[in-house]
C-alpha positions in Angstrom: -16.0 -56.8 18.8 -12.9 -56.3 17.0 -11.9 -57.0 13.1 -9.0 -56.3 10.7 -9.9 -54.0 7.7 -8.4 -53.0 4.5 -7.1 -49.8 4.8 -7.5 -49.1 1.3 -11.3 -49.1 2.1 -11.5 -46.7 5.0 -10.8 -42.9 4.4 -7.1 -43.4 6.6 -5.7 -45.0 3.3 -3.8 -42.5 2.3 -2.2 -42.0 6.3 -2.0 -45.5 6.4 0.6 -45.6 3.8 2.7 -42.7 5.4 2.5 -42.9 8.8 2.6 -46.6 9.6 6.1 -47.2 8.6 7.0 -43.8 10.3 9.8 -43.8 13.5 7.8 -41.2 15.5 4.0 -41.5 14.0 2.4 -40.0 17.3 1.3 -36.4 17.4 0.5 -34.5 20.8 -2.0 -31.6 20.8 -2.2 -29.5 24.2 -5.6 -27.3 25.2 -6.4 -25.8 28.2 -9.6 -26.8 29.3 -12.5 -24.9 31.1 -13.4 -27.3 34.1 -15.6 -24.8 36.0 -18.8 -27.0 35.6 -17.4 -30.2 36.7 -15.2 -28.8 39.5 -19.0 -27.5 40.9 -20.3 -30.9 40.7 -17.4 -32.3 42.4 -18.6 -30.1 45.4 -22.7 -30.4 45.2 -22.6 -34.1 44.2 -19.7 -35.5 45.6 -18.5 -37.2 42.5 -14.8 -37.6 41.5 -13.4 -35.1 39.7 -11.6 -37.4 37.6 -14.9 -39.7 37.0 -16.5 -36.6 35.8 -13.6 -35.9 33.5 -13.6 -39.2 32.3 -17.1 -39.6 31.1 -16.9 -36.3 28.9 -13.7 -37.9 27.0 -16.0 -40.8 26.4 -18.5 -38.9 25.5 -16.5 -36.7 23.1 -14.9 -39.7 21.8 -17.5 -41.8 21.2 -19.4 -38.9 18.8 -16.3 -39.2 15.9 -15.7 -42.1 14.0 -11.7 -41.7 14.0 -11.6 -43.7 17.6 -13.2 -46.6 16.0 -10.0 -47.4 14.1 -6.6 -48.3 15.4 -3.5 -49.0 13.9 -2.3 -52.1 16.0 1.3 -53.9 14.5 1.1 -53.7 10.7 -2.9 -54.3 10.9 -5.8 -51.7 10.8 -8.0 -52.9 13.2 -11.8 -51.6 13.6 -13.6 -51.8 17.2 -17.4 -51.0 17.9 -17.4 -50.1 21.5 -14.6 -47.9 23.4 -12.9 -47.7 27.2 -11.6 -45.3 29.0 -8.5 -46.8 30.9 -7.5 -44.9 34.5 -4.5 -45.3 36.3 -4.9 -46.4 40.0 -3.1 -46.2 43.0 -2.9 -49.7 44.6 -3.2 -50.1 48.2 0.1 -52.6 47.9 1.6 -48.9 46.8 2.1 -49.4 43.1 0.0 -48.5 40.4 -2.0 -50.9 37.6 -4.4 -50.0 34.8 -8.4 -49.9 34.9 -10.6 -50.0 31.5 -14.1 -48.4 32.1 -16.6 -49.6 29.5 -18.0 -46.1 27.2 -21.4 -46.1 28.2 -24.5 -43.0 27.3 -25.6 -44.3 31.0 -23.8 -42.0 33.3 -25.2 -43.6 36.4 -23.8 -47.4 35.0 -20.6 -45.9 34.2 -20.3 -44.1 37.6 -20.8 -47.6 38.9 -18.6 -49.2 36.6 -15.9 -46.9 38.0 -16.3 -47.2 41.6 -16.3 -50.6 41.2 -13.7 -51.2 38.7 -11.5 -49.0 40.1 -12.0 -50.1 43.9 -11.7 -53.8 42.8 -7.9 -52.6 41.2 -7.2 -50.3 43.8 -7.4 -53.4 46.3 -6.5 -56.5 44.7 -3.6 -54.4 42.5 -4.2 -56.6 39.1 -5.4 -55.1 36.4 -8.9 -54.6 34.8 -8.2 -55.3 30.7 -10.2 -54.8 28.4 -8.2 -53.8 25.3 -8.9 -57.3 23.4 -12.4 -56.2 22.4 -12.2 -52.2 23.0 -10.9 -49.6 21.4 -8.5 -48.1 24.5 -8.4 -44.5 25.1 -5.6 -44.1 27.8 -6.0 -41.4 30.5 -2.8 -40.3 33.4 -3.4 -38.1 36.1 -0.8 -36.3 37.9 -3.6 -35.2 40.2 -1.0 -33.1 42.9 1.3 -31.4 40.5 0.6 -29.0 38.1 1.7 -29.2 34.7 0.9 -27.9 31.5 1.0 -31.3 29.2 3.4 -34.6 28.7 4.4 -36.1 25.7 4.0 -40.2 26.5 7.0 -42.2 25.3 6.2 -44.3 22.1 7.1 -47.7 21.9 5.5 -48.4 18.8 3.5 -51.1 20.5 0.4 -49.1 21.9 -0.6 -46.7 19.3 -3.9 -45.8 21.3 -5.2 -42.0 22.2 -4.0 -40.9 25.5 -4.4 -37.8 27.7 -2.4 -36.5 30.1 -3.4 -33.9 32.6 -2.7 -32.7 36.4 -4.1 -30.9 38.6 -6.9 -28.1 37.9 -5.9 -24.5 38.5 -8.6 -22.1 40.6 -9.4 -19.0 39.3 -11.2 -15.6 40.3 -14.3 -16.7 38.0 -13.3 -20.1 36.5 -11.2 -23.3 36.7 -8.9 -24.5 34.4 -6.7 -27.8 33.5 -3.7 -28.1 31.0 -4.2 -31.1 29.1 -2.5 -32.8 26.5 -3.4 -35.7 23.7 -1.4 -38.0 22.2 -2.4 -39.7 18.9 -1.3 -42.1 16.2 -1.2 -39.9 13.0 -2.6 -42.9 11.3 -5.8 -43.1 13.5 -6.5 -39.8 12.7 -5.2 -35.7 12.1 -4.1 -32.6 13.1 -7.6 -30.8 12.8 -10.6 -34.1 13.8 -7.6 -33.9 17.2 -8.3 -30.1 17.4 -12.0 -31.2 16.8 -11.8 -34.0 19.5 -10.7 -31.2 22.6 -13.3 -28.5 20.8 -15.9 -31.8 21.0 -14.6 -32.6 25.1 -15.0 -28.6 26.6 -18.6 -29.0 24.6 -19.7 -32.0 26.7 -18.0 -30.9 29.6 -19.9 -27.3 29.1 -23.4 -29.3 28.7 -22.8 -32.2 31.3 -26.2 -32.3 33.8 -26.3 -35.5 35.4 
């Protein structure tokens, strides 16, 4: 469910004002990440890396109220559910979008995503579900590596995205640049910081 709200009731008034008429409003943070425990999984379980990756950015996001709200045209807009949105590689060799449904059920939204996901991959239409879902925008650049990307801004889709490529092998650990991309009247500087301290804390505690 989705609904317009008065700004001046929500503590982003005060951004509201500032940012929303701004020509840049979007703000990119950039963190290297400590994959270790997922890449390990990836090998015992057979999972996806990106799957993996995926449900700890839910899972982060889903913990602080700042993704519930989203500037969208000249509207503050409050959702009560999220998705995670994937890029997929068609098999007609182009690429479409994939929303994945923020679930605490691991094993529904593994399911979700193999069969989201496969059902893109092959009929190479979309899977939308921004209407009623706060969208949380995810790009993987899985064969290159890269340190972050700042998205281009349109000032049409003002929603949280991450940008990564591929993990980096170390003597004792694994790592992945990664870099997020926010509307600065969604949220700040520091809940960001927060976000990425919140994402290497579930990825650090993730046990399926």
């Amino acid at each position: 469910m989705v609904r317009e709200v008065d700004p001046r009731q929500t503590k982003r008034a005060e951004a509201f004002e500032l940012w929303m008429k701004a020509p840049m409003p979007m703000v990119t943070l950039f963190k290297t990440l400590d994959v270790t425990s997922l890449v390990k999984l990836r090998r015992k379980k057979g999972y996806p890396f990106n799957m993996l990756l995926c449900w700890c950015v839910g899972q982060a996001a889903a913990k602080r109220e700042d993704f519930f709200l989203l500037p969208v045209g000249d509207k503050l807009m409050a959702y009560d559910r999220l998705v995670v949105s994937v890029v997929v590689k068609t098999n007609h060799g182009g690429i479409q979008t994939c929303d994945i449904p923020v679930t605490d059920d691991f094993q529904q939204f593994c399911r979700d995503y193999q069969t989201l996901t496969g059902r893109v991959r092959e009929t190479a239409q979309p899977h939308d579900l921004s209407e009623g879902a706060m969208v949380i925008g995810t790009s993987v650049l899985a064969d290159h590596e890269i340190d972050g990307a700042v998205n281009i801004y349109a000032g049409i889709y003002n929603n949280p995205f991450l940008i990564w490529g591929k993990y980096r092998r170390g003597w004792f650990k694994t790592t992945l640049p990664m870099s997020f991309q926010f509307h600065h009247t969604q949220m700040d500087g520091i809940p960001a910081a927060e976000f990425l301290v919140d994402l290497q804390r579930e990825i650090n505690q993730f046990n399926p």
